[in-house]
N, C-alpha and C positions, 0 to 999 in steps of 0.2 A: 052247674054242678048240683047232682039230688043226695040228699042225706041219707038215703034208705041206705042200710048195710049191706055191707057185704055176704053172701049168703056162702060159708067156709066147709067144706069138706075134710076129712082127716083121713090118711093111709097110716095106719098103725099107731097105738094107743101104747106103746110101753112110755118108756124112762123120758124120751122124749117129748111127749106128749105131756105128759104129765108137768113137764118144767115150765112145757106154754100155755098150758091150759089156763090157771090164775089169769094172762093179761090175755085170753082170748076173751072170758066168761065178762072181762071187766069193761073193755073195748066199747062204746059207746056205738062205734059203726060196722064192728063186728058179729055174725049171727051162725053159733056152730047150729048145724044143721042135719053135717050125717059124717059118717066116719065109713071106714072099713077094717077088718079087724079078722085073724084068721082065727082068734081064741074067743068061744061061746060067750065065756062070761064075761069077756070086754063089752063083749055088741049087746049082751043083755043089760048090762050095768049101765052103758054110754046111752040105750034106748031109756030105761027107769030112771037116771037119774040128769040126763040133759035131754030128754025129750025128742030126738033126731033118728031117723031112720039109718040102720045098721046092719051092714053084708060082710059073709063070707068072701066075696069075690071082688077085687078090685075094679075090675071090669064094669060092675054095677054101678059102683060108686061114680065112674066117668060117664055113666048112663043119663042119671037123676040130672033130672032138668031143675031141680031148685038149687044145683049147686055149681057157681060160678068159680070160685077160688076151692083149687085140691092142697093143702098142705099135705107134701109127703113125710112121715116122721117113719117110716118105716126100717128096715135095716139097714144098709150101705147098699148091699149086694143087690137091691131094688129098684132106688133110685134114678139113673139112668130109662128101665123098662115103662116105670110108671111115671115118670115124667115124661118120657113121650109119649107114650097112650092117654094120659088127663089131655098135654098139651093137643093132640091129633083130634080128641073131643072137643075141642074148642074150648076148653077151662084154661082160665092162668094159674099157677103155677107158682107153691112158695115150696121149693126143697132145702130140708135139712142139710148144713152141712155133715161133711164132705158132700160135693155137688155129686161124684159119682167116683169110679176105681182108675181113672185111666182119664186121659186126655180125648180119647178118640169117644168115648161114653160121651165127654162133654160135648165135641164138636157135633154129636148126632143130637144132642137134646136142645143144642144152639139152632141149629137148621129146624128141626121141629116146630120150637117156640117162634123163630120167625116164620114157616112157610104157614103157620096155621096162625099166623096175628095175633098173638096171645104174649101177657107178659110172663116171663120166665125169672123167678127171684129167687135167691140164695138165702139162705140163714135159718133162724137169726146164728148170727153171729155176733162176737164183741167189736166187731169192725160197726155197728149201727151204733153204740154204747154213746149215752150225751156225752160222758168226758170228751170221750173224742171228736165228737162232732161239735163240741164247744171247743175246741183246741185248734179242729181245721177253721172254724169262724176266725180265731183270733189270726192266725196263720196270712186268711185272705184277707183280713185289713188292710195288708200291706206295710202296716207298723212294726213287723220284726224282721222285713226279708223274708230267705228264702230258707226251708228246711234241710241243713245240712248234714243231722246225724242225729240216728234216733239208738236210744239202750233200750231193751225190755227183759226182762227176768222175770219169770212164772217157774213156780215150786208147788206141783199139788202131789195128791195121792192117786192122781188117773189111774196107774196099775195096779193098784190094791183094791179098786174097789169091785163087787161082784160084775161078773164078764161071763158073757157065752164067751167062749172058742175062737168064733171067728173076730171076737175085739182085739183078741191077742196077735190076730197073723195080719202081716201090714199086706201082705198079699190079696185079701179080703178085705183092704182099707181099716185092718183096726191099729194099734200101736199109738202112737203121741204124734205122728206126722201127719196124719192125714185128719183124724179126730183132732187134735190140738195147735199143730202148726196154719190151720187154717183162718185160726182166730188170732194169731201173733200177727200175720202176712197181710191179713186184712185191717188190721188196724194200719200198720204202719204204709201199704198200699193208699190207703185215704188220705192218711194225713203229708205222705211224700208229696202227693198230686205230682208226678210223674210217673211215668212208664218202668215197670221193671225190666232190667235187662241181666242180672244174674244174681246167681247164686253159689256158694262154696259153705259149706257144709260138712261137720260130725257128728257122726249118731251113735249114741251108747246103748247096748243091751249087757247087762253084768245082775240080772237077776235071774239064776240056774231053774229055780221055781216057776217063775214065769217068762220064761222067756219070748220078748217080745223088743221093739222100736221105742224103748224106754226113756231116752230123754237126746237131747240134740242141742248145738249150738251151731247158727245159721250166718254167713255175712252177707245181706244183700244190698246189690249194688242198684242203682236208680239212674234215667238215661241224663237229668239234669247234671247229674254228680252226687247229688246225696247218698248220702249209704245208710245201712240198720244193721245192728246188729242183736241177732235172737238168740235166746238160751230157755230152755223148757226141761224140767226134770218132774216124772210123771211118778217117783221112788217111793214117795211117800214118810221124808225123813224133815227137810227142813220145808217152809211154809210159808209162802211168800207174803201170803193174805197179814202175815205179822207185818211187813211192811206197808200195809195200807190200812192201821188202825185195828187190827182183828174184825174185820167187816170181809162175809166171803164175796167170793166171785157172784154168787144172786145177789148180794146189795144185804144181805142179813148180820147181824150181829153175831160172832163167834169164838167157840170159847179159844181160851191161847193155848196154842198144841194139841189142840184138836188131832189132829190128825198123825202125831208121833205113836209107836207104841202101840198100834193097834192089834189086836189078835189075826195070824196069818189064815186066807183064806181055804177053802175047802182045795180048791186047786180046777183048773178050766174040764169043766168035767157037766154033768145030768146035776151033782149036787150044786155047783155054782153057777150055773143057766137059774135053777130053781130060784135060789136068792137074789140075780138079778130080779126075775120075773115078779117078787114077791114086792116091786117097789114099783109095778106098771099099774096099767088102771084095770081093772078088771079083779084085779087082788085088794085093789085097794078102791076107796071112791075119790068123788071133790073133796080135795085138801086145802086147807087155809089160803085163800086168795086176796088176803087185804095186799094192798100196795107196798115192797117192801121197801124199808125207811130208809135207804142209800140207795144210788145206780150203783148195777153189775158194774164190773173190771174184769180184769184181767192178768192181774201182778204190777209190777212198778217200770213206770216206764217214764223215760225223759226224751223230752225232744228239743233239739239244740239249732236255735234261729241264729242271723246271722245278728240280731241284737237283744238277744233275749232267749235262756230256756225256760222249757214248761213241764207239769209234771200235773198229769191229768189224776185226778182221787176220785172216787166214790160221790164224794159229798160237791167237792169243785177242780178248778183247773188255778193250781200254782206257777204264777211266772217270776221268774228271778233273772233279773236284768240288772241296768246302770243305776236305775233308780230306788233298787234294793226288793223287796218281795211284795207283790200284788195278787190277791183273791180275788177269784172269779170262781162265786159259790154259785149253785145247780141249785133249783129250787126242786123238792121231794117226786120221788116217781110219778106220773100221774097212776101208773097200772107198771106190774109187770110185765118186760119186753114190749114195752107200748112202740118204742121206735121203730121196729122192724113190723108191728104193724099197719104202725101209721103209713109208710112206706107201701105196704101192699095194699091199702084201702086207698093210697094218692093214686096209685097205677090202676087198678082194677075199673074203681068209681071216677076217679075226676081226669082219668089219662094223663099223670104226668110219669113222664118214664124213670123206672126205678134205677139208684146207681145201682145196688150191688142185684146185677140184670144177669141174664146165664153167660157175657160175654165176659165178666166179671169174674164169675165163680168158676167159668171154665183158665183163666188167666191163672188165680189164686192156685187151681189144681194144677197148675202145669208149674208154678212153685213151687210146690210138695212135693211131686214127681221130681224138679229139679236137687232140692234136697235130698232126696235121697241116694238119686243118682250121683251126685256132687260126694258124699258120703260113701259109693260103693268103690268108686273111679277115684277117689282123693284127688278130684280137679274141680277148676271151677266152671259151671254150667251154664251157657248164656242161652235165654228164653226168649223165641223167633216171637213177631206178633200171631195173633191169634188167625188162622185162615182154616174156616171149614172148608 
């Protein structure tokens, strides 16, 4: 195994971008290198102020021979195209979730990444998050059994905050199902360690303003027998993050009720495109990158063994058993989203194969897809295995 970095490419510099940027810049084995970018000032900003070669044209970007890993951070509507064009260049492959708009997106970016040998990875998502991969550790001990029922409850302000257009239409993959349901499914996908095999599902939209796939409760069922049950509200009234210490979803410190109360937006329109834009990079530069002082989450969630639950936090993983309540504290971030890329730098550099791989993230989207449908049909949805 050689320690040289990994030499990382970027497809689109907005919101996205900018939340990875901090644990890319911090990453020991990581080295941003070149982006692509359709907006002037991004590729002039990303050239002066990280130093990396910057195009107009995606095309280019899958050209440059200095760049082995393409992160696509791009828009949804993307994804699928430019992950099979990096992957057919012979680059691996980290795309944002949602992996793509459709199941058949995914089955073609699945054949892609395998016919051209290249690793294909999903995220980040909060399915890499330590809580949880200290929770599946504790899981595989063998000390509590097996996972027989998982709760998770997330309360944010996903549809208040500034949105092009197409965030709002679940048809263009925006709403809380495809954006949000993907990081509830993957967690508790991890931690089941078994095979999904359905799903039954309600989706609520009851804001006239914006109307969109506004919040959901999910029951999924697992082929061992375990189940989960999900509940996501994107409304922006009550706050889950109260339930885990006032620490947000990035691992930060925050105020209490943040998010109650806020002034209604311009409405999906040129002037609310503008004020998303006004939080991408290009508008803005490198923003504070120290390590944030908790791991991300996700909202509260319990997972119920057959001798023991646990309840994964920020700071550690709580177990409440026969023997009364045990800590299992998480030592400080080293970087943020370090897991997801420690993960692409084991697959890239030292070939070990990534879980959440595109057979993964194309699984995850045929859950959303399930959900939804389970929610249009009022029946319950059973999900075939994956065959490209």
């Amino acid at each position: 195994m050689t320690k040289e970095p990994v030499r990382l490419g970027v497809s689109g510099l907005g919101r996205g971008f900018m939340l990875t940027l901090p644990g890319l810049l911090h990453h020991p084995r990581i080295q941003l290198v070149a982006a692509a970018d359709s907006r002037p000032e991004a590729r002039e900003r990303f050239a002066a102020e990280l130093g990396g070669s910057a195009y107009a044209d995606f095309a280019d970007l899958c050209a440059d021979d200095q760049v082995e890993l393409i992160y696509i951070a791009s828009p949804h509507a993307f994804h699928a195209a430019q992950a099979i064009a990096a992957a057919q260049a012979g680059k691996h492959v980290l795309v944002e979730k949602p992996m793509a708009l459709n199941l058949d997106e995914c089955r073609a970016m699945v054949v892609a990444a395998e016919a051209a040998g290249v690793h294909m990875m999903v995220g980040p998502s909060h399915g890499y998050d330590a809580p949880i991969a200290l929770t599946r550790s504790l899981i595989e001990s063998g000390d509590y059994g097996r996972v027989r029922m998982m709760s998770m409850l997330t309360y944010t302000d996903f549809l208040h905050r500034p949105r092009r257009p197409e965030e709002l239409d679940p048809e263009q993959g925006g709403g809380v199902v495809f954006s949000q349901a993907a990081h509830q499914i993957d967690i508790v996908r991890r931690l089941a360690g078994s095979e999904l095999r359905s799903v039954f599902a309600r989706i609520g939209d009851w804001d006239a303003a914006r109307p969109s796939e506004g919040a959901y409760t999910a029951s999924l069922a697992f082929a061992d027998g375990g189940f989960a049950s999900l509940t996501y509200s994107g409304y922006g009234n009550f706050d889950s993050d109260e339930l885990c210490g006032w620490i947000s979803e990035l691992g930060t410190p925050k105020k209490p009720g943040a998010i109650a109360g806020r002034p209604p937006l311009p409405g999906p329109g040129p002037e609310e495109t503008a004020l998303k834009m006004s939080r991408a990079f290009g508008a803005r530069g490198i923003e504070a990158a120290a390590p944030p002082p908790h791991h991300e989450h996700f909202g509260q969630l319990i997972v119920s063994c057959d001798r023991a639950d646990f309840r994964p936090s920020p700071t550690a993983v709580h177990e409440y058993g026969p023997s009364g309540i045990r800590l299992h504290p998480l030592s400080p971030p080293r970087s943020a989203r370090s897991e997801v890329l420690d993960e692409a730098v084991a697959a890239v550099r030292d070939g070990i194969a990534p879980l959440h791989d595109a057979r993964w993230g194309a699984m995850t989207i045929a859950a959303c897809a399930a959900l939804r449908q389970s929610a249009h049909e009022r029946r319950e949805i059973f999900i075939p295995p994956l065959d490209p």
